[in-house]
C-alpha positions as CSV (number, residue, x, y, z in Angstrom):
1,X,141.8,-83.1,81.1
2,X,142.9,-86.1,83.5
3,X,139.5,-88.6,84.5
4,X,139.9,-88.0,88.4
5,X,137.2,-88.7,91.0
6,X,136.1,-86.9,94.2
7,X,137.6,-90.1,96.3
8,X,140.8,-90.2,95.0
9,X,141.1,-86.1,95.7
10,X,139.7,-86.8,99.4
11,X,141.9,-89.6,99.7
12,X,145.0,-87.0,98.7
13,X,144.2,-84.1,100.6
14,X,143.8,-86.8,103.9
15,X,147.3,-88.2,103.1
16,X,148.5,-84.9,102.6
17,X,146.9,-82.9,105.8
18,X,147.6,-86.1,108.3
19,X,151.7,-86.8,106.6
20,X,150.3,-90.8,107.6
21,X,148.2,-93.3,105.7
22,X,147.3,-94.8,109.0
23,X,145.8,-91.7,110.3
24,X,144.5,-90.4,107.1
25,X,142.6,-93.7,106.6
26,X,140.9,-94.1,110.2
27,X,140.0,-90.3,109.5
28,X,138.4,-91.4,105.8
29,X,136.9,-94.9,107.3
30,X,138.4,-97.1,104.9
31,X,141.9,-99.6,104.6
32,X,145.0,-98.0,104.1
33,X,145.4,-100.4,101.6
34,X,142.0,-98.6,99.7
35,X,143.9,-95.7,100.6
36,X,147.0,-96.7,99.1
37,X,145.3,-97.7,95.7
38,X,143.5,-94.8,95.6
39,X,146.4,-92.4,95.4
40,X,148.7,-94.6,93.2
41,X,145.4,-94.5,90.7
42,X,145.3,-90.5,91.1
43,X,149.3,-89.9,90.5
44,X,148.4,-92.3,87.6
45,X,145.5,-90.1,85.9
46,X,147.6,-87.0,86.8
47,X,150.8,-88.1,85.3
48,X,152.7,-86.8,88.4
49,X,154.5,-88.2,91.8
50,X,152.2,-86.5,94.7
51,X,154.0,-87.8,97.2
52,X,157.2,-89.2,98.6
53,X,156.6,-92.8,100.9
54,X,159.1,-94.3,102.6
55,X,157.9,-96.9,105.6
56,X,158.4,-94.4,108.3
57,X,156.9,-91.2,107.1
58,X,155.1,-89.6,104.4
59,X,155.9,-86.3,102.5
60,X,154.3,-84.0,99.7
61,X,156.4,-83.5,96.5
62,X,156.1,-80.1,95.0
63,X,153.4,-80.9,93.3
64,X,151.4,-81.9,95.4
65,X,151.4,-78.9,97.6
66,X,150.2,-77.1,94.7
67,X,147.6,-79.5,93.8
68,X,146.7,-78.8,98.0
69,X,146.6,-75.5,97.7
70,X,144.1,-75.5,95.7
71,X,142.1,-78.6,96.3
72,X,141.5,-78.0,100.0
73,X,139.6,-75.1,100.1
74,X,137.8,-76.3,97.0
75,X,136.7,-79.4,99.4
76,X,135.7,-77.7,102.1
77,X,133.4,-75.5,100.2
78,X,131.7,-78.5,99.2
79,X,131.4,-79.7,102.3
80,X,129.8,-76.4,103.6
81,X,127.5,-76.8,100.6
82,X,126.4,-80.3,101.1
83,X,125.4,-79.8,104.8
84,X,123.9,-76.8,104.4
85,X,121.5,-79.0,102.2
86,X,121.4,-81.6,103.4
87,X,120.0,-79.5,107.4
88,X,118.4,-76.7,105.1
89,X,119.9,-73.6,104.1
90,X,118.4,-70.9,107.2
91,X,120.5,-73.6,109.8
92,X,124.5,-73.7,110.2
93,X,126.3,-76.4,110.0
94,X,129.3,-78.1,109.3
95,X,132.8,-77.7,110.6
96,X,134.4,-74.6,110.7
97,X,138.2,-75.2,111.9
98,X,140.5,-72.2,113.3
99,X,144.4,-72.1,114.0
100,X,145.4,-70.2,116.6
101,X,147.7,-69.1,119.4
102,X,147.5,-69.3,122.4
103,X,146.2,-66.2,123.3
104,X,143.9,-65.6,120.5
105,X,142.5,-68.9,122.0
106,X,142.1,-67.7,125.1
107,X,140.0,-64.9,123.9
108,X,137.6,-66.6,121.6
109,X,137.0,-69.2,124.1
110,X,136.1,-66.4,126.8
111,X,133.9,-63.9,124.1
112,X,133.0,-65.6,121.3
113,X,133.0,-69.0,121.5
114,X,129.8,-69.1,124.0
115,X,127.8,-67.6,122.0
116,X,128.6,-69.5,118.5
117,X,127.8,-72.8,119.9
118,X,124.9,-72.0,121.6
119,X,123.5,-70.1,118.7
120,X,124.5,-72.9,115.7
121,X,124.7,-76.1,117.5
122,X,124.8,-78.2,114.4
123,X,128.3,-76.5,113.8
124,X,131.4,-78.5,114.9
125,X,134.1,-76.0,116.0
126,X,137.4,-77.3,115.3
127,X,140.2,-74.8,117.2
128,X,143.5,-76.1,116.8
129,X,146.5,-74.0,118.9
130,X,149.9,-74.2,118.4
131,X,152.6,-71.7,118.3
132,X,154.4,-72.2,114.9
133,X,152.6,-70.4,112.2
134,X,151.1,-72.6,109.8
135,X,149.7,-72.4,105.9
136,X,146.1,-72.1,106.9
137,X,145.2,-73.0,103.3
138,X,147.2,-75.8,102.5
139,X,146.5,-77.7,106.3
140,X,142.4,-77.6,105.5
141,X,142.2,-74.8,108.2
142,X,139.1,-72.1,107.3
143,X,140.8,-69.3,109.5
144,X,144.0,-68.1,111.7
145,X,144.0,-66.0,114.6
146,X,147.9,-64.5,115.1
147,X,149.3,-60.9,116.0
148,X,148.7,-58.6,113.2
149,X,152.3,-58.2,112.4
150,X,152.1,-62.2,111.8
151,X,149.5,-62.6,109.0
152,X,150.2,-63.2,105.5
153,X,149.8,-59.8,103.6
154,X,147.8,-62.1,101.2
155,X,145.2,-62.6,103.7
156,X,142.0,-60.9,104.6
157,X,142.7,-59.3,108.0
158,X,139.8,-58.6,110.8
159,X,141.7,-57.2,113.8
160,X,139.9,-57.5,117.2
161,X,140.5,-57.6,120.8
162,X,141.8,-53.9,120.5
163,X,145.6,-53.2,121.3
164,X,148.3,-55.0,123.0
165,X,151.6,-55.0,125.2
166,X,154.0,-57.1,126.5
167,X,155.4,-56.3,130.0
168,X,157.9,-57.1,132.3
169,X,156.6,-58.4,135.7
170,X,158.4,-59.7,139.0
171,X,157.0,-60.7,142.3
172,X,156.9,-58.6,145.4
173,X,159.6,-61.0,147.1
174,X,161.9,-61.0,144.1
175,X,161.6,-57.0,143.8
176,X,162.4,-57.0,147.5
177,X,165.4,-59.5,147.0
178,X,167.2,-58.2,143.7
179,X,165.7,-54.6,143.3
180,X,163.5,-52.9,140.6
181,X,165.3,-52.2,137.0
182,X,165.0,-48.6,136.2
183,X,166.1,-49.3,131.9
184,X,165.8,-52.1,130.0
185,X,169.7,-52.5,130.3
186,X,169.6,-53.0,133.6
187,X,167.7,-56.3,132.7
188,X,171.5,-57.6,132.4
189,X,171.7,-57.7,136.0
190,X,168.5,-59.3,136.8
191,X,167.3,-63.4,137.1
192,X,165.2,-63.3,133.8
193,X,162.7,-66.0,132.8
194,X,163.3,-66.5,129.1
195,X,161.2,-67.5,126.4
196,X,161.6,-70.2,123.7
197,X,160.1,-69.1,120.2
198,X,158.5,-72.0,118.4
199,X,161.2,-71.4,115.6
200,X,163.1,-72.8,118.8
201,X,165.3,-69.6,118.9
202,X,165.2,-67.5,122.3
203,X,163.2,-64.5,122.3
204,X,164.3,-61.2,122.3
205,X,162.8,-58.8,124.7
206,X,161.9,-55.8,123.0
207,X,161.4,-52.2,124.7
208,X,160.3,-48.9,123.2
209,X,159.7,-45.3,124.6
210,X,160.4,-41.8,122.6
211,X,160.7,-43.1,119.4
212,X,164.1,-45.3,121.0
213,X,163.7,-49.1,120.8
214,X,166.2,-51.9,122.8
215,X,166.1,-55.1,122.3
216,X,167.4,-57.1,125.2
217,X,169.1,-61.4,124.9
218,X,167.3,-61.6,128.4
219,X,170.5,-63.5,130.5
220,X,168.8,-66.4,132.8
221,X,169.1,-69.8,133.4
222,X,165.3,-70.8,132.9
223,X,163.8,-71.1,129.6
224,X,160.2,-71.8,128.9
225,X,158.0,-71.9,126.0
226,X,154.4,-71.0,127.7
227,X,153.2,-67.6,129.0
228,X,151.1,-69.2,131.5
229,X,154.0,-70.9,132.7
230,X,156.3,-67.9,132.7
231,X,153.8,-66.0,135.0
232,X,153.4,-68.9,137.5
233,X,157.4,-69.1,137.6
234,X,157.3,-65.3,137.9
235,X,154.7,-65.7,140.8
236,X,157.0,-68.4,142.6
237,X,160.0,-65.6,142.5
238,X,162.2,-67.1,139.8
239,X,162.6,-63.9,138.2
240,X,161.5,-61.6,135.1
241,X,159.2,-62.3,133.1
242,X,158.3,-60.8,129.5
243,X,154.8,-61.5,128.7
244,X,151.1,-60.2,127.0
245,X,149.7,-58.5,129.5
246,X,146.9,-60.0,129.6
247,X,148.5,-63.2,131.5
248,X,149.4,-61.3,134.1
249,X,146.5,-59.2,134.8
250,X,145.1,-60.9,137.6
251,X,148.8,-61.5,139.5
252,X,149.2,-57.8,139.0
253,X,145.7,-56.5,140.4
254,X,146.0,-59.0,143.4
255,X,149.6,-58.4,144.1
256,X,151.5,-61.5,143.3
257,X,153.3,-59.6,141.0
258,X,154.3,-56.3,140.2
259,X,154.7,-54.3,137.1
260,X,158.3,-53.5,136.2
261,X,159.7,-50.4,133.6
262,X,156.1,-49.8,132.3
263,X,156.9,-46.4,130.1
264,X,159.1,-48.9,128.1
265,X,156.0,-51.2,127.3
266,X,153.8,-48.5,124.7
267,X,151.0,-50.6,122.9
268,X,150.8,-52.3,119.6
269,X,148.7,-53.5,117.0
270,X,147.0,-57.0,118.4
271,X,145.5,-59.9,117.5
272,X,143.7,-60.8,114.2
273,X,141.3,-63.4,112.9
274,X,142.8,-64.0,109.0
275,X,141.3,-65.9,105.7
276,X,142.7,-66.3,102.1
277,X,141.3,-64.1,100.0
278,X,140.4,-66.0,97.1
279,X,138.1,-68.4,98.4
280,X,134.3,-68.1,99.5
281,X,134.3,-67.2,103.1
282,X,132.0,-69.8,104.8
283,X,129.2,-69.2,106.0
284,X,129.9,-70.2,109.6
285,X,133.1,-68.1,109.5
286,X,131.2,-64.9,108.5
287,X,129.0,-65.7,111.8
288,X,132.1,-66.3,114.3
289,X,133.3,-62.9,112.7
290,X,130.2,-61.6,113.7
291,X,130.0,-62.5,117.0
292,X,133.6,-61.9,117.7
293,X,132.7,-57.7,116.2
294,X,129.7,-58.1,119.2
295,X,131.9,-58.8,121.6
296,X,134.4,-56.0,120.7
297,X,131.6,-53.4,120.7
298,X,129.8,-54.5,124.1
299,X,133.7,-54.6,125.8
């Protein structure tokens, strides 16, 4: 078995998780040229390239994201294991970090998060959103929170939040202006906000009532990436917008917009916070999970 230290694997899985040896070294506290030496002594010991350096970037060869996979849960486990005791073992701590989207953020930060931090302060809650769907393993990350039809089928799965829809929305004036769409085809004749997947392909609107689905290339000549965004440019009259209905609930219940074709908009299975399978689940994860089934009971 290859002689490897704990360094050199930290020094890796830094490289690795930040693509830069700048960045990875002002997270680690040392040189980059420590950091440097470090890794050329691991791929050394190992017998194996780990990763690909040119002077502008930083990539992981194949082998290296298998040595990640498996290294960077193993790390943070025994980081979880040397706080808890090194503050004593009836006292959270550590970091626990979650990637999310932007509307699972949204809800942790409105019914769980409170109540985490105030009742394990010594815990550093690291949420991370973005809307590209990520290897939670392999990027150091203890947890996702995506849609349910998102997650990995390799992943634990705890669904919360309860059920969700998108909906078409439109302001009073724009109603007034261009008139209300009675099917999802007459979207075609409408001024529709479109939305930019993170894949960087546009979005597909998709409708469903009876058992008959439609899927609609939404025309328009505004494209945005942001539901928040897309429901202020809604407000302002630009035209349709698609989105979770939970960004529009307060424009619809104070009347700056209006709800548009809503027996085409049936619910569906929503949000979920997910974890690999294989690795000890945290102790700090098992108490946001907790907190998070508190708030789901008491809403």
């Amino acid at each position: 078995m290859p002689d490897v230290n704990l360094s050199d694997l930290r020094a890796f899985a830094a490289v690795a998780r930040h693509r830069s040896f700048r960045r990875a070294a002002d997270a680690q506290g040392i040189s980059r040229s420590a950091l440097s030496h470090a890794l050329r002594s691991l791929e050394q010991r190992l017998g194996v390239r780990l990763l690909h350096r040119t002077t502008r970037s930083v990539a992981v060869t194949e082998a290296g994201e298998q040595l990640l996979r498996r290294l960077a849960p193993m790390l943070r486990e025994l980081d979880d294991m040397l706080e808890a005791i090194s503050h004593g073992m009836h006292e959270l701590a550590g970091t626990l970090r979650i990637n999310a989207n932007e509307g699972g953020a949204r809800w942790l930060l409105r019914h769980a998060v409170p109540a985490f931090l105030e009742r394990h302060p010594r815990v550093l809650l690291d949420l991370v959103t973005e809307g590209r769907l990520v290897d939670i393993v392999a990027e150091g990350f203890d947890a996702g929170v995506r849609l349910a039809e998102s997650v990995p089928q390799d992943m634990v799965a705890v669904p919360f939040g309860g059920k969700a829809r998108f909906i078409a929305v439109a302001s009073p004036a724009y109603v007034e202006a261009f008139g209300r769409p009675a099917t999802p085809q007459d979207l075609q004749n409408h001024r529709c906000i479109r939305q930019r997947l993170p894949s960087g392909k546009p979005y597909r609107w998709e409708f469903s009532r009876d058992g008959q689905e439609i899927a609609v290339d939404a025309p328009g000549t505004f494209i945005l990436d942001n539901n928040g965004l897309m429901v202020e440019a809604a407000i302002q009259g630009l035209g349709v917008a698609y989105v979770p209905e939970p960004y529009a609930r307060d424009a619809l219940a104070d009347g700056r917009l209006q709800l548009l074709l809503p027996g085409w908009s049936p619910p569906f299975p929503g949000l979920c916070l997910y974890y690999a399978s294989h690795r000890h689940v945290p102790p700090a994860l098992k108490a946001l999970i907790a907190i998070m089934r508190e708030a789901d009971h008491s809403g």
